[in-house]
VMD Tcl script that draws the C-alpha trace (Angstrom):
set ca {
  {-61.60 -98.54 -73.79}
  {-58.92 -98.61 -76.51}
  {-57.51 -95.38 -77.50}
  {-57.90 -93.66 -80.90}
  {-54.98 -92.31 -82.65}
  {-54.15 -90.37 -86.00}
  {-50.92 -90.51 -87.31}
  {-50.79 -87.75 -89.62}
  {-47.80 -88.95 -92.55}
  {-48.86 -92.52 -90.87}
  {-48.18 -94.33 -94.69}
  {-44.53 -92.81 -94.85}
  {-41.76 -94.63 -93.43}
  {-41.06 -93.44 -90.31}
  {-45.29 -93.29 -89.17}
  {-45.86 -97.22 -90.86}
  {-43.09 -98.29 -88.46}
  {-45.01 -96.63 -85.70}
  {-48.02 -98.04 -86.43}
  {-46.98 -101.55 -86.78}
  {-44.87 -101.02 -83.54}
  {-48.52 -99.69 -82.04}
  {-50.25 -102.30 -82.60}
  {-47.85 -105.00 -81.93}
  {-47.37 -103.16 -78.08}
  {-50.41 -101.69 -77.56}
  {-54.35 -102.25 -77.77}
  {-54.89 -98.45 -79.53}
  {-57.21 -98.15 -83.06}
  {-55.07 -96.14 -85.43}
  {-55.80 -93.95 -87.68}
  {-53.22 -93.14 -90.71}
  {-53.64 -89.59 -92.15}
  {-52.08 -88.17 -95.18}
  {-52.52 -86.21 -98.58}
  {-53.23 -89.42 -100.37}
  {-56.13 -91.46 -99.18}
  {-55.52 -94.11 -101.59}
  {-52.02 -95.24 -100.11}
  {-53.43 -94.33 -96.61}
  {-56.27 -97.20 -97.46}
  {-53.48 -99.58 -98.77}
  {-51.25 -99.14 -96.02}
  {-54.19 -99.61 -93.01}
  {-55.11 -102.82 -95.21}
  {-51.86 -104.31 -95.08}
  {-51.41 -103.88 -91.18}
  {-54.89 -105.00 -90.84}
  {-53.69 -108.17 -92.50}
  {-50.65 -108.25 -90.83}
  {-52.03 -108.03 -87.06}
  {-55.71 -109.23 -87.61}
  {-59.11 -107.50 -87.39}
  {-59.81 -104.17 -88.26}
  {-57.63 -101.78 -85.72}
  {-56.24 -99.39 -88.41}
  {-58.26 -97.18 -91.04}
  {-57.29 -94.35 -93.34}
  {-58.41 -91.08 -93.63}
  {-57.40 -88.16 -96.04}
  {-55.76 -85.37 -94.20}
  {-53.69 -81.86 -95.44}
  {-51.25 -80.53 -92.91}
  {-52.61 -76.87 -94.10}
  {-55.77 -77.55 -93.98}
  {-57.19 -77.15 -90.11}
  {-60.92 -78.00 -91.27}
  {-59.73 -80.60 -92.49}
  {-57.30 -81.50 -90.07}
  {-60.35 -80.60 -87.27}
  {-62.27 -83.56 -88.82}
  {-60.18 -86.09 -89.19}
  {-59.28 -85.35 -85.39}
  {-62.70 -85.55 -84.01}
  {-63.06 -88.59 -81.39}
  {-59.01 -89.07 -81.95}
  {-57.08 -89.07 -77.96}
  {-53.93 -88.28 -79.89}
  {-52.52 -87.20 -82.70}
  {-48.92 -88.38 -83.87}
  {-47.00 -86.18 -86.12}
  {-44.47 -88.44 -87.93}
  {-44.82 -85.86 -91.84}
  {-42.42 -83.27 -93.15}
  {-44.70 -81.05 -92.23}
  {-42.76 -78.58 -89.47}
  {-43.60 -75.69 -90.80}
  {-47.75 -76.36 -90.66}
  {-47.01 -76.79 -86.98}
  {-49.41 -73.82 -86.18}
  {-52.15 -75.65 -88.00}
  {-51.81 -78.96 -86.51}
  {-51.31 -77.67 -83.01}
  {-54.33 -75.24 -83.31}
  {-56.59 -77.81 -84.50}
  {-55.29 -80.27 -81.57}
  {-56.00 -77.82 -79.08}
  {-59.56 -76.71 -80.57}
  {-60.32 -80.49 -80.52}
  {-58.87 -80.60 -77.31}
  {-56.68 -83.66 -78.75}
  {-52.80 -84.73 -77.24}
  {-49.68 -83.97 -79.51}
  {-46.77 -85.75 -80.27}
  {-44.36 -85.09 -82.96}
  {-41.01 -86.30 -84.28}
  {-39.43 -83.25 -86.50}
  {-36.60 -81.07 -85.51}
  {-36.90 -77.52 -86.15}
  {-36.22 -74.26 -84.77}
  {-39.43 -72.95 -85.69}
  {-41.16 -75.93 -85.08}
  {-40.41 -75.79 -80.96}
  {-40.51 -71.99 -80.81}
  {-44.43 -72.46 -82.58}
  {-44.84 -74.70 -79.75}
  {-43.69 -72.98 -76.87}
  {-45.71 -69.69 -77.56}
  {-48.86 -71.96 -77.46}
  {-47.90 -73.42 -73.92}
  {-50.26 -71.54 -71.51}
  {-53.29 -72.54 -74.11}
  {-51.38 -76.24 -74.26}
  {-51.55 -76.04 -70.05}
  {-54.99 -74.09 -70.35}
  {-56.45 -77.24 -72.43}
  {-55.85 -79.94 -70.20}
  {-54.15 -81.51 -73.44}
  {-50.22 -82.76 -72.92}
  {-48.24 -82.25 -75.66}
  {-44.81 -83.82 -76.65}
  {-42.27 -82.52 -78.75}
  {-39.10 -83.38 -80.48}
  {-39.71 -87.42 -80.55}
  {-37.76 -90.17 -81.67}
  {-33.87 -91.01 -82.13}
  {-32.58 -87.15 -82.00}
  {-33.82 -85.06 -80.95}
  {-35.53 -87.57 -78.26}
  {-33.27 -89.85 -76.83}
  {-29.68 -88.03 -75.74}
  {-31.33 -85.77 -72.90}
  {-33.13 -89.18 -71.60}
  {-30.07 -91.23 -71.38}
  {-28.26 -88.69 -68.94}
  {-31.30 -88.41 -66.63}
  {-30.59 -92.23 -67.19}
  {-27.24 -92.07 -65.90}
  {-28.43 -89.46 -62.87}
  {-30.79 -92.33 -61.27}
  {-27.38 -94.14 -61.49}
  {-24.50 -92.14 -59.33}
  {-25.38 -89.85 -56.26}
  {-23.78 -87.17 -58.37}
  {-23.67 -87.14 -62.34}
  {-20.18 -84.65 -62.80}
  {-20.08 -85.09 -66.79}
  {-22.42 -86.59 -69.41}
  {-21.63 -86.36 -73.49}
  {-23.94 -88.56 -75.78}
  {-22.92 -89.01 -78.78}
  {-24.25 -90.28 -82.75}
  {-22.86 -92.19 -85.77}
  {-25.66 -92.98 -88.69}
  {-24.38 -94.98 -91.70}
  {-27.53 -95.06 -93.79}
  {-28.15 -97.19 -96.75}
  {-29.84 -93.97 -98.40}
  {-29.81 -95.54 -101.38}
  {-32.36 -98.21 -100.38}
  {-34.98 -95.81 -98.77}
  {-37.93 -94.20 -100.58}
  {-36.36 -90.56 -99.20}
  {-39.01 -87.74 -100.65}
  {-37.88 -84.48 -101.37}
  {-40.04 -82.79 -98.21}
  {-38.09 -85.35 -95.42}
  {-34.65 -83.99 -97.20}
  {-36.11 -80.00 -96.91}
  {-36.56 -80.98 -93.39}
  {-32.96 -82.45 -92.85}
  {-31.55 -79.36 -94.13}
  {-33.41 -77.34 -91.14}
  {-30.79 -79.13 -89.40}
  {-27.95 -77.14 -90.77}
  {-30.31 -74.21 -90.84}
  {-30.71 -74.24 -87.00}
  {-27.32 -75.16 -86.33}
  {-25.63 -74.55 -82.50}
  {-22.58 -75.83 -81.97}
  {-22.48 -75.36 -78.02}
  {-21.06 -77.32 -74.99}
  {-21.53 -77.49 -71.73}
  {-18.70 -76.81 -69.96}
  {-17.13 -75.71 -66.49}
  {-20.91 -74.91 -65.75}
  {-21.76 -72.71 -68.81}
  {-23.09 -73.39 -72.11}
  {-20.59 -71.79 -74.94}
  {-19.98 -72.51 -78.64}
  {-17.23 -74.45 -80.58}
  {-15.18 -71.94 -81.98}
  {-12.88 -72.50 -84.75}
  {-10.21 -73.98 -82.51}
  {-12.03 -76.16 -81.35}
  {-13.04 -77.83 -84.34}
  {-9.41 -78.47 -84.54}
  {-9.57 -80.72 -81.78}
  {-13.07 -82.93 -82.05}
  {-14.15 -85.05 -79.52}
  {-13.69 -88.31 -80.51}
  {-15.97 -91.32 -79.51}
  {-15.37 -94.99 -79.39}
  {-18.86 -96.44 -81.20}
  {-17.25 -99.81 -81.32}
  {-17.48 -102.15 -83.91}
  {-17.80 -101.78 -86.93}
  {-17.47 -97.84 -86.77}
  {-14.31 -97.48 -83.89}
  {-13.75 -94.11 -82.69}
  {-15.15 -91.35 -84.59}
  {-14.88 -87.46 -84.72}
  {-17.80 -85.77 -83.47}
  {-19.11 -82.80 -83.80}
  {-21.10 -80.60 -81.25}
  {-24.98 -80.22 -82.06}
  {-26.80 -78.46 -79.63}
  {-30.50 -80.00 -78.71}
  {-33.29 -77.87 -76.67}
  {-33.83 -80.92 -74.82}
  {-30.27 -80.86 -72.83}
  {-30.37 -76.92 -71.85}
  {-32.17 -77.59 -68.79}
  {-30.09 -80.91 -67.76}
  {-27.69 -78.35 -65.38}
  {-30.42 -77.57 -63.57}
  {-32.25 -81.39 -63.63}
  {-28.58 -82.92 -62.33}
  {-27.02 -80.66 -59.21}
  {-23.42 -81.25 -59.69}
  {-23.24 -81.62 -63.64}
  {-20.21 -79.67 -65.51}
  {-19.66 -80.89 -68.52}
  {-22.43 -82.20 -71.12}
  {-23.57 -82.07 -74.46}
  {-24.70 -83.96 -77.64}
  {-22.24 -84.99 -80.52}
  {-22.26 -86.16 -84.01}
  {-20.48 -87.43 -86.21}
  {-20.56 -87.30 -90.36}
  {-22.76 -89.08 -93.27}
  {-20.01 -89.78 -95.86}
  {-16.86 -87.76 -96.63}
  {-18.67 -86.55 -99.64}
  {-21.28 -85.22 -98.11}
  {-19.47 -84.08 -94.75}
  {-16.40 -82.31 -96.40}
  {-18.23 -80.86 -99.36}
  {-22.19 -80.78 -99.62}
  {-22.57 -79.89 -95.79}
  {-20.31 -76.34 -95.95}
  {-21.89 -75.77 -99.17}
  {-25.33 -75.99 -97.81}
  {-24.72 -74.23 -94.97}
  {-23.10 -70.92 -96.85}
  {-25.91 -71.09 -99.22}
  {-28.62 -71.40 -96.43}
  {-27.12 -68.08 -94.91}
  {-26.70 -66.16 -97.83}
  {-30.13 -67.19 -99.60}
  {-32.49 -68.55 -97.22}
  {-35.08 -70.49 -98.01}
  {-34.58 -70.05 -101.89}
  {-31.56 -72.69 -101.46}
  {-33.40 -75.29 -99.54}
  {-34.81 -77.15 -102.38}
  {-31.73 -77.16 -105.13}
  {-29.37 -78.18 -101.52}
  {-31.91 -80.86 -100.80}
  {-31.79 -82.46 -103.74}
  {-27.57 -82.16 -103.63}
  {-27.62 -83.52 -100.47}
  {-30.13 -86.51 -101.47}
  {-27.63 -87.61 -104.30}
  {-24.73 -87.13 -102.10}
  {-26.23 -89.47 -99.42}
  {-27.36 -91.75 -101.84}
  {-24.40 -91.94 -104.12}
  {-21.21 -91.92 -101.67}
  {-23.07 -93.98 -98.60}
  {-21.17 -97.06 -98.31}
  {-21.59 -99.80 -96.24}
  {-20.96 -100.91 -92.96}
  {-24.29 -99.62 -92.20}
  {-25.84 -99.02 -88.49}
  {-27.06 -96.33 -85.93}
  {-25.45 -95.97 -82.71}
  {-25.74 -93.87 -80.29}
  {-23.35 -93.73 -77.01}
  {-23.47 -92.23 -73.36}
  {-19.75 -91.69 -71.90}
  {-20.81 -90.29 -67.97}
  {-19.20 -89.96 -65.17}
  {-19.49 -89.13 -61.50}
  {-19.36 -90.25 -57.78}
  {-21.18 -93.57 -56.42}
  {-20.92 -95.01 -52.77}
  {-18.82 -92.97 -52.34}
  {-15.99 -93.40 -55.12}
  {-15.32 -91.98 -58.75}
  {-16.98 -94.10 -61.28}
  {-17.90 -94.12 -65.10}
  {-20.62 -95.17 -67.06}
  {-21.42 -95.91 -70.31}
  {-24.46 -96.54 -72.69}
  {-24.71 -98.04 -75.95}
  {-28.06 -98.14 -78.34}
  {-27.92 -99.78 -81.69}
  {-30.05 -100.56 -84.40}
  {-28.96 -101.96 -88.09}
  {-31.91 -99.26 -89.47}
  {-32.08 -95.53 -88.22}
  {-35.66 -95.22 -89.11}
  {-36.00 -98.58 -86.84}
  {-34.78 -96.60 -83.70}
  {-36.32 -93.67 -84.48}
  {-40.05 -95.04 -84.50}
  {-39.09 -97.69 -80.68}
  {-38.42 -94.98 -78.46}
  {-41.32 -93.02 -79.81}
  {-43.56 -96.12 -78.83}
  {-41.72 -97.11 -75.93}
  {-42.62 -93.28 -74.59}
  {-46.18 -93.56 -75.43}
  {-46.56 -96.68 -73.42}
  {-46.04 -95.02 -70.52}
  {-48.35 -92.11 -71.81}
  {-51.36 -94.80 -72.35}
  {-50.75 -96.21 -69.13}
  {-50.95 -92.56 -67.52}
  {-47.98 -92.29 -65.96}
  {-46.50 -89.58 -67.77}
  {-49.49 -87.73 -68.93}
  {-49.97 -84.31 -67.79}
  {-51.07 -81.28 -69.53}
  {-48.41 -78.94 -70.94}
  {-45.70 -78.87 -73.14}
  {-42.77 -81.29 -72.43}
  {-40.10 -83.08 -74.33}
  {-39.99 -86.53 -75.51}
  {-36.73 -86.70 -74.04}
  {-37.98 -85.59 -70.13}
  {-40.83 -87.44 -69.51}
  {-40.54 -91.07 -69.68}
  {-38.91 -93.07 -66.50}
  {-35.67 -93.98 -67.70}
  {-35.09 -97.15 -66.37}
  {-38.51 -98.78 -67.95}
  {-38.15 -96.72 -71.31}
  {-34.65 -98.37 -72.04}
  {-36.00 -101.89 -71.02}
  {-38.99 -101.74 -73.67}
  {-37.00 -100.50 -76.06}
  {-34.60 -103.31 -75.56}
  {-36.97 -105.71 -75.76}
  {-38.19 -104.07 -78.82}
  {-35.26 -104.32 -80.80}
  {-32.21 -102.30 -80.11}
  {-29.36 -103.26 -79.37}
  {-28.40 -102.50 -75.30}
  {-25.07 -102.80 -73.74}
  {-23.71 -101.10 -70.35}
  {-20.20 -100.29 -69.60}
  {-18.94 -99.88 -65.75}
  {-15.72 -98.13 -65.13}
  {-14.40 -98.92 -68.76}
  {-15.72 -102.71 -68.81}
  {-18.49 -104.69 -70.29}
  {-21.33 -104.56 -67.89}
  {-23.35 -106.71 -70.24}
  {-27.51 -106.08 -70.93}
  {-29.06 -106.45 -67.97}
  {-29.90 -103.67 -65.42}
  {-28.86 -105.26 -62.24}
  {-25.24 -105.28 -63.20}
  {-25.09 -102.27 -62.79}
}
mol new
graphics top color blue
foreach p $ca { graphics top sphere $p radius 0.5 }
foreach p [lrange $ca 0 end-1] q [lrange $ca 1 end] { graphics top cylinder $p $q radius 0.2 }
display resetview
């Protein structure tokens, strides 16, 4: 029997790519949830059209509202998250677990996780598997060094790193996804791990940035270190690892040299009464000084030992549209979770529970962009050249 899912934000842009991704991989009746029923109804009409029959409907659904939220869960298997709605995460969760309803969001936050993991014995205690921090990043970094760990006998250093070049200009952005962007900056850790210890960047270190090749059309790129939940466990996942970590690099020098420190003062000094005047900065700041090329990479640079020898490996994902390869490893993860491998009650990250090899092959065939490098040469697409 097919299974029933609500996407709650399932009409914005991120949880419409989902869907359509959903129904184009999967047999699953969706649900799309939101504030406005109206462009919930026009959105499951168009993907009705779009993939044929009648697999998609619209309800109306308020984050803060867990009647509400209770309802529109009732006979639901799982409930996607895809809204700028982080900081209702009490509401949704509690009305998944009273419905006894699977989680799975996509937002980054702080709060968010720490919301989460004081509801993990009643998570564990509901049967109900939950699955936090989805998509691009958070999501994917962690995954691809457990990647590189089924791929050397001993995984000695892993560093993943990010460029996105947005067209910001040509998305719908609302102000709530921006408020949620700045929780980023909010949140902030810049720590390493290195020589066996996690420790923070300090000022003389972001003298001398790691620098990643992204190839074309970005090059190498300064990057700086963002600390993700999902990676502080990877010392103790991979025996032997010493150096890891996740990297980043900038937006647009506008936006990197001048909004970001900005925000980030004003964020310390007044809280949550800055968010919305920085959002809306940083919105015309991405939008105004975001030039093209455009693209979303993201690259693995590991090392270790294999039959015996020193080796290297590396990992490239691409996709022209960030928003493109944030919703494919969201749906290449819940393939697994239909098919029951993965599924087990608790709270887990997106980024630990999918089988590595299988997740990067759907989402290659999905769309992004794939390429392997073997001791500092081409090792094409495929897995077996490996």
């Amino acid at each position: 029997m097919a299974k029933q899912i609500l996407i709650l934000g399932g009409y914005g842009i991120t949880g419409r790519l989902i869907a359509s991704l959903m129904l184009k991989e999967t047999d699953t009746q969706l649900v799309l949830a939101g504030r406005s029923r109206e462009k919930g109804e026009e959105a499951a009409s168009s993907l009705n059209r779009e993939f044929g029959g009648q697999r998609v409907r619209a309800v109306m659904a308020d984050a803060a509202d867990v009647p509400g939220l209770r309802a529109a869960m009732q006979g639901m298997d799982l409930v996607i998250v895809a809204s700028s709605t982080s900081m209702f995460v009490h509401q949704v969760a509690g009305a998944a677990l009273q419905e006894r309803v699977d989680y799975f969001d996509l937002q980054y936050s702080a709060t968010k996780l720490a919301t989460l993991q004081s509801l993990s014995r009643e998570i564990e205690a509901a049967g109900c598997c939950f699955i936090t921090d989805g998509g691009f990043h958070p999501g994917l970094p962690a995954g691809l060094v457990r990647l590189a760990a089924q791929h050397v006998e001993t995984l000695e250093q892993a560093r993943v790193g990010s460029v996105i070049k947005a067209d910001w200009a040509g998305y719908n952005v609302g102000l709530a996804t921006l408020e949620e962007l700045l929780s980023v900056f909010r949140d902030y850790k810049a720590l390493e791990y290195k020589d066996g210890r996690w420790e923070e960047m300090g000022l003389l270190g972001m003298m001398k940035l790691l620098a990643m090749d992204f190839g074309s059309p970005f090059g190498r790129q300064p990057c700086y270190p963002m600390f993700l939940e999902e990676m502080r466990t990877l010392p103790e996942q991979c025996p032997g690892l010493r150096d890891t970590g996740f990297y980043i690099g900038g937006f647009n020098w506008f936006v990197d040299w001048f909004i970001t420190p900005v925000a980030m003062a004003a964020l310390g000094i007044w809280k949550d009464r800055a968010v919305r005047p920085t959002a809306k900065w940083m919105g015309w700041g991405l939008k105004k000084f975001s030039k093209p090329p455009f693209g979303t990479v993201l690259k693995l640079e590991a090392s270790g030992v294999r039959n015996g020898e020193t080796c290297s490996l590396g990992l490239t994902l691409s996709h022209a549209d960030g928003y493109v390869l944030t919703a494919i490893p969201v749906v290449a993860c819940l393939r697994q979770y239909l098919e029951g491998s993965i599924r087990k009650p608790g709270l887990w990250f997106q980024a630990h529970l999918p089988e590595p090899d299988q997740w990067m092959q759907d989402m290659e065939r999905m769309g992004v962009a794939v390429s392997w490098q073997k001791n500092g040469a081409a090792a094409g697409s495929g897995w077996g050249n490996l």
